[in-house]
GULO-185647 format. One record per residue (C-alpha): residue number from 1; residue in one letter; chain; x, y negated, z. Coordinates in pm, whole numbers, plus 32768, in hexadecimal, padded with zeros to 4 digits. Example, Ala and Ser with C-alpha at 12.3 -4.5 7.8 and 13.67 -1.06 7.14 Angstrom:
<sites>
<nr = 1	rest = A	kette = A	east = 84CE	north = 81C2	up = 830C>
<nr = 2	rest = S	kette = A	east = 8557	north = 806A	up = 82CA>
</sites>
This chain:
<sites>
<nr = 1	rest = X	kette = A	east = 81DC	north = 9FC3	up = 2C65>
<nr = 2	rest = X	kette = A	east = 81DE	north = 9E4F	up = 2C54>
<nr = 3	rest = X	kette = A	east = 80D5	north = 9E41	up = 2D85>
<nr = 4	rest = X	kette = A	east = 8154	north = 9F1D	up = 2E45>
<nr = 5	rest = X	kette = A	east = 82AD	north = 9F6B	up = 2E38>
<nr = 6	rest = X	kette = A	east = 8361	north = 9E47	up = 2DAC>
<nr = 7	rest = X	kette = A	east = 8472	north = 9DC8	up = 2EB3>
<nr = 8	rest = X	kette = A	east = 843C	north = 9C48	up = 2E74>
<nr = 9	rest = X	kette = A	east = 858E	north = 9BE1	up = 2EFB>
<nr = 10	rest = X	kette = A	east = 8649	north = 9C95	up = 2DD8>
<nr = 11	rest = X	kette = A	east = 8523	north = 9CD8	up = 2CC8>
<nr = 12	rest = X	kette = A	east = 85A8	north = 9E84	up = 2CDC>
<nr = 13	rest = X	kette = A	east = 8499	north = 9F56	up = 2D74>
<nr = 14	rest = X	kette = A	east = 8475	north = A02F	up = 2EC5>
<nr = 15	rest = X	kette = A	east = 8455	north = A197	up = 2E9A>
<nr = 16	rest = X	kette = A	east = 82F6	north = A1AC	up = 2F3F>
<nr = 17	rest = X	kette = A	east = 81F0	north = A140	up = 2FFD>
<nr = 18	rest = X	kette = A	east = 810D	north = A1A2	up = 30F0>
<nr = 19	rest = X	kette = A	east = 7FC0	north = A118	up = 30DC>
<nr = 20	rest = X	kette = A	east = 7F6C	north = A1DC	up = 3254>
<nr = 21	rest = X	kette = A	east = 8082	north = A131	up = 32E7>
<nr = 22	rest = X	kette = A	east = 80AA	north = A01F	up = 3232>
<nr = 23	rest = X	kette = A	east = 822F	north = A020	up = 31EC>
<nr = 24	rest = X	kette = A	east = 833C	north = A070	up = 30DF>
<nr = 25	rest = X	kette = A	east = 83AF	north = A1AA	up = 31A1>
<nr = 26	rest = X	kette = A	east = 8539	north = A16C	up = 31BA>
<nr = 27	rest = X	kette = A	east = 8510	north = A055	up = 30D6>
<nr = 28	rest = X	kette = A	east = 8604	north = A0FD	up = 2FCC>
<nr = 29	rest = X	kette = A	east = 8651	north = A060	up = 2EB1>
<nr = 30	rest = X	kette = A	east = 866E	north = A18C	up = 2DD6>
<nr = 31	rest = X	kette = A	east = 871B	north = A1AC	up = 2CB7>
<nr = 32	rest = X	kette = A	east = 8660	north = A2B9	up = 2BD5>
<nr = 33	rest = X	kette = A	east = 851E	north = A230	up = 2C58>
<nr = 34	rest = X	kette = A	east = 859A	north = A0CB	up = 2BD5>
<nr = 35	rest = X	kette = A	east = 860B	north = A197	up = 2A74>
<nr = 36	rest = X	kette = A	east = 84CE	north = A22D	up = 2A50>
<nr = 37	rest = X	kette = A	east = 8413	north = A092	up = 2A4E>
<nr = 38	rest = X	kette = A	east = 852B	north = A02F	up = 2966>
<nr = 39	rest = X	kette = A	east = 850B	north = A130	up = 2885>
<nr = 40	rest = X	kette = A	east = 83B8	north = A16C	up = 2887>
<nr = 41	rest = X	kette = A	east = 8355	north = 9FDB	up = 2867>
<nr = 42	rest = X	kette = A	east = 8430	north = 9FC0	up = 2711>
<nr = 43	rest = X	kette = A	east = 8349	north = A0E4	up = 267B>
<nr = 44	rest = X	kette = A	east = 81E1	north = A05E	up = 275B>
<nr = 45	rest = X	kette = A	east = 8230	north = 9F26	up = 2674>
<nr = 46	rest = X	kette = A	east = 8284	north = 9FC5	up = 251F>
<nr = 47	rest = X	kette = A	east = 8157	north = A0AE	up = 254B>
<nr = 48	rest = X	kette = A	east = 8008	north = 9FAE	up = 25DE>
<nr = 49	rest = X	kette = A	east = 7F97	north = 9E72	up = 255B>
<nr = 50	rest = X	kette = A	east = 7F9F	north = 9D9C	up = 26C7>
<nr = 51	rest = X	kette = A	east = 7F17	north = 9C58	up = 26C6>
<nr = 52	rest = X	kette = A	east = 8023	north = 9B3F	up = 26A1>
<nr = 53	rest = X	kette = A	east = 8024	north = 9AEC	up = 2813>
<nr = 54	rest = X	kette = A	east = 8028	north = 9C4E	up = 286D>
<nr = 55	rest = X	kette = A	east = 8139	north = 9C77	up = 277D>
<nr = 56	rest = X	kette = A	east = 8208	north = 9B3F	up = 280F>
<nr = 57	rest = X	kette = A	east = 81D6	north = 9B87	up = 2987>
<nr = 58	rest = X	kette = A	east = 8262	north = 9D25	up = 2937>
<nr = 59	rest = X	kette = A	east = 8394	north = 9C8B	up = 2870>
<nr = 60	rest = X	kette = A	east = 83CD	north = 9B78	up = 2996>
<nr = 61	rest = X	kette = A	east = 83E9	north = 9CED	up = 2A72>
<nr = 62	rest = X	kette = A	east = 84E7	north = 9D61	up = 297B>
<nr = 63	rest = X	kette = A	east = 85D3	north = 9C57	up = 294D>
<nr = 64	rest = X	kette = A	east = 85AD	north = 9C12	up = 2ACC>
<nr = 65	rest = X	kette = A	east = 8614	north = 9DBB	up = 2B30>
<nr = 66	rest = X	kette = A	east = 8747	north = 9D99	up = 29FA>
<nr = 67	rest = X	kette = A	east = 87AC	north = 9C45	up = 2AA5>
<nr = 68	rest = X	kette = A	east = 87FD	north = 9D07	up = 2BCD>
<nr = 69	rest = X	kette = A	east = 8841	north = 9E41	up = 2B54>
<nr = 70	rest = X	kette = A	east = 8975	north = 9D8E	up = 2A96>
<nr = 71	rest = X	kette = A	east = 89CE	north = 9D19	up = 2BD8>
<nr = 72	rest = X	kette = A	east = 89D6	north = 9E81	up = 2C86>
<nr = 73	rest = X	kette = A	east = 8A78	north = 9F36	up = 2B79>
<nr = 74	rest = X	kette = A	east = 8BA2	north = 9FFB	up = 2BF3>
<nr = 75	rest = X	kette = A	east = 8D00	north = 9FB3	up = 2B5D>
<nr = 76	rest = X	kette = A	east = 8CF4	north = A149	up = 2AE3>
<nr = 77	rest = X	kette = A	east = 8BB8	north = A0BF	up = 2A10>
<nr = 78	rest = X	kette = A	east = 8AD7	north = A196	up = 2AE6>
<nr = 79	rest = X	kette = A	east = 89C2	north = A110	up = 2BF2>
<nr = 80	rest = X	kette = A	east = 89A6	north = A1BB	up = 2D3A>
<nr = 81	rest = X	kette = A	east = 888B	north = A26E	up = 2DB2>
<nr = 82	rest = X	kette = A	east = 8840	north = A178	up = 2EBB>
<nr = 83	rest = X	kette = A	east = 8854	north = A037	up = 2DB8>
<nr = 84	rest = X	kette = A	east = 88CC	north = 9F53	up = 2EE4>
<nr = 85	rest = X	kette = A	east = 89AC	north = A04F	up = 2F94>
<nr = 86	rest = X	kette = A	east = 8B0A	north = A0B5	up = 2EF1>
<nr = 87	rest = X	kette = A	east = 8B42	north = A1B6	up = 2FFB>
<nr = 88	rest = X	kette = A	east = 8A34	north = A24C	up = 2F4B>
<nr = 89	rest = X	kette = A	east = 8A95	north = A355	up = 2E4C>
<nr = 90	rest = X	kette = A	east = 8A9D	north = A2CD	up = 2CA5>
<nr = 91	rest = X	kette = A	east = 8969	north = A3A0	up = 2C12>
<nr = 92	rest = X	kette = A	east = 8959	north = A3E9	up = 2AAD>
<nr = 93	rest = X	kette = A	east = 87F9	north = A425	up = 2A63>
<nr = 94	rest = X	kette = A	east = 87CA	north = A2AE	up = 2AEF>
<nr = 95	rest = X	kette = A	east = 88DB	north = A230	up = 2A10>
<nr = 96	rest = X	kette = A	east = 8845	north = A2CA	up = 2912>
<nr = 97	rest = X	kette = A	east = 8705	north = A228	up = 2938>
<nr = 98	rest = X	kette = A	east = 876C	north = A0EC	up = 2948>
<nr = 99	rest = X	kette = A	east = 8879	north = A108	up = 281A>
<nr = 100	rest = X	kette = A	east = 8753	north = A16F	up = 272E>
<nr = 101	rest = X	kette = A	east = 8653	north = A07E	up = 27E6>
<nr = 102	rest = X	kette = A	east = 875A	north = 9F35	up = 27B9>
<nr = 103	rest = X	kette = A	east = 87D8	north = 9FBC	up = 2661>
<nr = 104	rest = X	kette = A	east = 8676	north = 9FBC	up = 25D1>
<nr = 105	rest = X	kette = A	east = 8617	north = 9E95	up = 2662>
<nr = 106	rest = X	kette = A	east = 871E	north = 9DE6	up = 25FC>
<nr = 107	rest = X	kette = A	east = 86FE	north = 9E4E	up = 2486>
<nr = 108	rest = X	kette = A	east = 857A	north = 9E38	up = 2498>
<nr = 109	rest = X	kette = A	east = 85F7	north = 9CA6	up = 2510>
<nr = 110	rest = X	kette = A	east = 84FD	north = 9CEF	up = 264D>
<nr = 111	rest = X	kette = A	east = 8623	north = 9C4C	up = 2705>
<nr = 112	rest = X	kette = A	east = 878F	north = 9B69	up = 26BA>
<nr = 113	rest = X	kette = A	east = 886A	north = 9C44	up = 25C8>
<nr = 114	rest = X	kette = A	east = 899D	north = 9C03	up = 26AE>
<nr = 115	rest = X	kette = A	east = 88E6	north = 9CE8	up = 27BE>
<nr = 116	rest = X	kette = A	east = 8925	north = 9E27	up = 26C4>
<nr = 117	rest = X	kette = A	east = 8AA9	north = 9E34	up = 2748>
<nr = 118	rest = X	kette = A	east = 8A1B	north = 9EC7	up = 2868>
<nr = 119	rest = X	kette = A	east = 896A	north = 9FC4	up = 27B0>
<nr = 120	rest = X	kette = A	east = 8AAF	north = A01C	up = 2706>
<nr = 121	rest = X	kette = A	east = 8B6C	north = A01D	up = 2841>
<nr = 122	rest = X	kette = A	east = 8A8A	north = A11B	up = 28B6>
<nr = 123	rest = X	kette = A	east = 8A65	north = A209	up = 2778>
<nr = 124	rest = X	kette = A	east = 8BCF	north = A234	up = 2787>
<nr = 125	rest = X	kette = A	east = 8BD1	north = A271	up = 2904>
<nr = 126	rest = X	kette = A	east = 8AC6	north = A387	up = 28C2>
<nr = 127	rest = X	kette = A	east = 8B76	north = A42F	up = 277F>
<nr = 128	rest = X	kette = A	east = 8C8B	north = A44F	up = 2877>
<nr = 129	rest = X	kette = A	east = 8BA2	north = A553	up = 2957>
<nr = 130	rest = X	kette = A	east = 8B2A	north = A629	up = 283E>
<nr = 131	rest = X	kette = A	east = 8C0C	north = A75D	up = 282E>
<nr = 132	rest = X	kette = A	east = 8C54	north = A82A	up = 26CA>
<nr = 133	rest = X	kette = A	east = 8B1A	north = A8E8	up = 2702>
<nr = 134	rest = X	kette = A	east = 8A29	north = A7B7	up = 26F2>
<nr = 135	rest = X	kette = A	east = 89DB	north = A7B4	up = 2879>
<nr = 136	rest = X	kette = A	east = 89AF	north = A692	up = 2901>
<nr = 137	rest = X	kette = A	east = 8A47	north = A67A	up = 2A8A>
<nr = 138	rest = X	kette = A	east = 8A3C	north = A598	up = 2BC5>
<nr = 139	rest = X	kette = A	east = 88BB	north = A5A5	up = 2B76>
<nr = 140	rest = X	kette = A	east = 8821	north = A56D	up = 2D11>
<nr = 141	rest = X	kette = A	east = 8725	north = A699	up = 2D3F>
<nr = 142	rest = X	kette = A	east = 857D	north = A669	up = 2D6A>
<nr = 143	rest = X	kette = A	east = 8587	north = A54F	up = 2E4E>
<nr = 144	rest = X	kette = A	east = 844D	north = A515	up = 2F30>
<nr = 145	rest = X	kette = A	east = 8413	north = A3C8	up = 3029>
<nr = 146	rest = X	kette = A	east = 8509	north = A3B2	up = 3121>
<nr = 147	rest = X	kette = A	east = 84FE	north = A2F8	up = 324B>
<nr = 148	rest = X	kette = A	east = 8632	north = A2C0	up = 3295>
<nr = 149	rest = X	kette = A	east = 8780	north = A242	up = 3171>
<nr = 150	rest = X	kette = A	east = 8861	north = A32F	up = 3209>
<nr = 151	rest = X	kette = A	east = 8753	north = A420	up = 3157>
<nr = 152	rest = X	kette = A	east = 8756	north = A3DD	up = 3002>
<nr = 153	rest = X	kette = A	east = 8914	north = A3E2	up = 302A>
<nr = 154	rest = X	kette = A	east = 88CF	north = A52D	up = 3081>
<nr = 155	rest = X	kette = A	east = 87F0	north = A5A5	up = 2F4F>
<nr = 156	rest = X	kette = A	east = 88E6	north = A6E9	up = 2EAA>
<nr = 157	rest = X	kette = A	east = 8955	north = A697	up = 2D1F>
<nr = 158	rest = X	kette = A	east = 8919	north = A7AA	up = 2C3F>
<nr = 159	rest = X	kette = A	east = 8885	north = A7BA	up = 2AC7>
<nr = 160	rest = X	kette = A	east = 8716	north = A78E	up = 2AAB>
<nr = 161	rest = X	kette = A	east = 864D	north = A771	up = 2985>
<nr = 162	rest = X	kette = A	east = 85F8	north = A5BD	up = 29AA>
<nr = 163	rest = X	kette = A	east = 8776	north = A59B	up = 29B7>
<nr = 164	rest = X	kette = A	east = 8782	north = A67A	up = 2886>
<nr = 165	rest = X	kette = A	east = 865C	north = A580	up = 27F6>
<nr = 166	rest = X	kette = A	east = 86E0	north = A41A	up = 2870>
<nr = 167	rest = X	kette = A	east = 8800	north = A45E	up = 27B9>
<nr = 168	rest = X	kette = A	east = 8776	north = A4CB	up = 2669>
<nr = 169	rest = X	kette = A	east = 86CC	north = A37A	up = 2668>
<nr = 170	rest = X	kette = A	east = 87E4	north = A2E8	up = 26A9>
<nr = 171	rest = X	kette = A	east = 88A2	north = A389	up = 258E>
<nr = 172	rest = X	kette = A	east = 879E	north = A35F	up = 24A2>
<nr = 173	rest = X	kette = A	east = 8772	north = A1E8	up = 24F8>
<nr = 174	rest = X	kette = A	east = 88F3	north = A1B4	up = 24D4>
<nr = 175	rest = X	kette = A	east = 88F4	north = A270	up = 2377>
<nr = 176	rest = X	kette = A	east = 87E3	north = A14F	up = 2323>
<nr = 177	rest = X	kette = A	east = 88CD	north = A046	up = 233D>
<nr = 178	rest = X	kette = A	east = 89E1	north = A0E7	up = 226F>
<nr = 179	rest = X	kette = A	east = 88C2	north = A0E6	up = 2134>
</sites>
């Protein structure tokens, strides 16, 4: 990820690469491929032993994607799916991500307590699209490369199963705090 797909101007990350082509396709700046590094780094570090540098350079990558992250978050508490685009729809399952992602990392002290209001912003943002059956919606379906940004605004929302996941985390992450 950090090789090949980090987008050095803002520290998020590009949806893909091509290594035949040599390019970042539409050079999207995702927003449930960015959850999955968030969330996904705050477990990588609870789970290996990483030599100290290691360990510093991956948290430098963290604080660096929440920086900006807290700087893209939409008034509603939700990202869009397109991180840099606000015509781009709010997605849940990204939200999600990155509410359980900042909210651990925040209580694991991986990075400056004061980022965790974004966390919050964005658990409450997400309770809002769970309906009285426990289904989680706005969730962006399977999402492949796309070469284009007009693409990925045009991904359908339905229910899926990682949207469903993302926001167990988060739930079970925000219960930690209230312990």
């Amino acid at each position: 990820h950090l090789k090949y797909l980090t987008d050095v101007r803002s520290g998020l990350f590009f949806h893909g690469w091509s290594f035949k082509e040599g390019h970042h396709f539409a050079e999207a700046l995702w927003g449930r491929g960015n959850a999955w590094y968030t969330a996904g780094l705050v477990d990588y570090l609870d789970m290996v032993s990483v030599p100290d540098g290691v360990r510093k350079f991956l948290l430098t990558s963290l604080n660096r994607q929440v920086a900006k992250l807290a700087e893209l978050q939409a008034g509603s508490g939700m990202w869009h799916t397109l991180l840099d685009d606000p015509s781009s729809y709010e997605e849940t399952s990204a939200t999600a991500g990155f509410a359980y992602g900042i909210l651990k990392a925040a209580r694991r002290r991986y990075i400056d307590a004061g980022c965790a209001d974004a966390g919050w912003r964005a658990l409450a943002a997400v309770l809002r699209r769970i309906d009285g059956e426990g289904v989680v919606h706005g969730v962006s379906y399977g999402t492949r490369m796309g070469r284009t940004l007009d693409f990925y605004k045009n991904i359908p929302q339905c229910p899926m199963p990682y949207g469903q996941s993302m926001a167990l985390l988060m739930l079970v992450e925000g219960a930690k705090h209230l312990e």
